[in-house]
N, C-alpha and C positions, 0 to 999 in steps of 0.2 A: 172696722168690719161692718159689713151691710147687715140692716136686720132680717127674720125672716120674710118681712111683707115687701122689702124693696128687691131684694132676690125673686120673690115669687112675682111681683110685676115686672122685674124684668125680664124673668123666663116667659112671661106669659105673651112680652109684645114681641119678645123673640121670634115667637113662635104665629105670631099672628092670630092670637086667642082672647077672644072678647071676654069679659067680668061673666056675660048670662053663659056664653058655650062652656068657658069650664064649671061652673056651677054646673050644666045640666051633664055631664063629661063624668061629674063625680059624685054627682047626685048629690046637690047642697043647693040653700036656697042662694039666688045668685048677689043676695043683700051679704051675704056670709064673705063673698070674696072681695067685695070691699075692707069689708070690716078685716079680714086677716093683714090683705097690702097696706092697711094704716098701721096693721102693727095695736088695732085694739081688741082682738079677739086671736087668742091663740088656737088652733084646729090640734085635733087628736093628732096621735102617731099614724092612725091610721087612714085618717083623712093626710096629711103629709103623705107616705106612703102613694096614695092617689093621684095626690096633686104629681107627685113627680114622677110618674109611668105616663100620666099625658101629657106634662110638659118636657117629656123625654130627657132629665135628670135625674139624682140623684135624690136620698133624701138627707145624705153627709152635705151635697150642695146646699140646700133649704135651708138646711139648719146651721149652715156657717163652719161644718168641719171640714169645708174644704173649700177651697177657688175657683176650681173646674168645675165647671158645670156638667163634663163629660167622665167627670174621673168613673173608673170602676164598669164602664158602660160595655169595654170591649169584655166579653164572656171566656175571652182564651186569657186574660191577663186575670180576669178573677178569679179564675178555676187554679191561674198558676200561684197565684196569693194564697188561695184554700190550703193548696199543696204546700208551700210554703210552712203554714202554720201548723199543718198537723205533724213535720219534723219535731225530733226530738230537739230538744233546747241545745243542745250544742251544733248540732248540725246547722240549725236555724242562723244561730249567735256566727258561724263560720261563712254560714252564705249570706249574710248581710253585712260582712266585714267587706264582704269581696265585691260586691254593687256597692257601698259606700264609696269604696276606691274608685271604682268604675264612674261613677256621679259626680268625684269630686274632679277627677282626669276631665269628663268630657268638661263639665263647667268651669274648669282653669283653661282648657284649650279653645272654648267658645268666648270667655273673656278678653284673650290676646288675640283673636282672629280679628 
């Protein structure tokens, strides 16, 4: 797994974002975003938070709870996640049986293809 700082340098050249523009982007000194991409200074939640509305990520990406660097990003998939969760536990427990099936159908058909 990448650490924070190698994540956050790669979104950053991704994106074609110098060390000083996201520092003045987030209002940090721009010696600060070295120090995080080495991995020797940890930034708050809410500098995280920052850093990943301008490097148009997450902050599950940053912080390594996920792969995607887009995950979550589309607003009709997360509002249907919210919905999702606020089911009661059986209904929930019934429609995750049924996308499980669904996930495991399309990735045994994309294996044999």
């Amino acid at each position: 797994m990448q650490s924070f700082g190698k994540k956050l340098r790669e979104q950053r050249e991704v994106k074609k974002i110098s060390q000083n523009k996201l520092a003045k982007l987030i209002e940090a000194h721009h010696s600060a975003i070295g120090k995080y991409e080495r991995d020797e200074v940890r930034p708050s939640i809410d500098v995280v938070v920052k850093i990943a509305d301008v490097l148009d990520t997450t902050v599950g990406y940053l912080l390594g709870e996920t792969n995607d660097a887009d995950a979550f990003q589309d607003p009709i998939m997360l509002k249907r996640l919210n919905d999702i969760n606020e089911l009661p536990q059986k209904e929930r427990d019934a429609l995750l049986l049924t996308i499980d099936a669904f996930l495991r159908d399309f990735k045994t058909k994309k294996a044999y293809a």
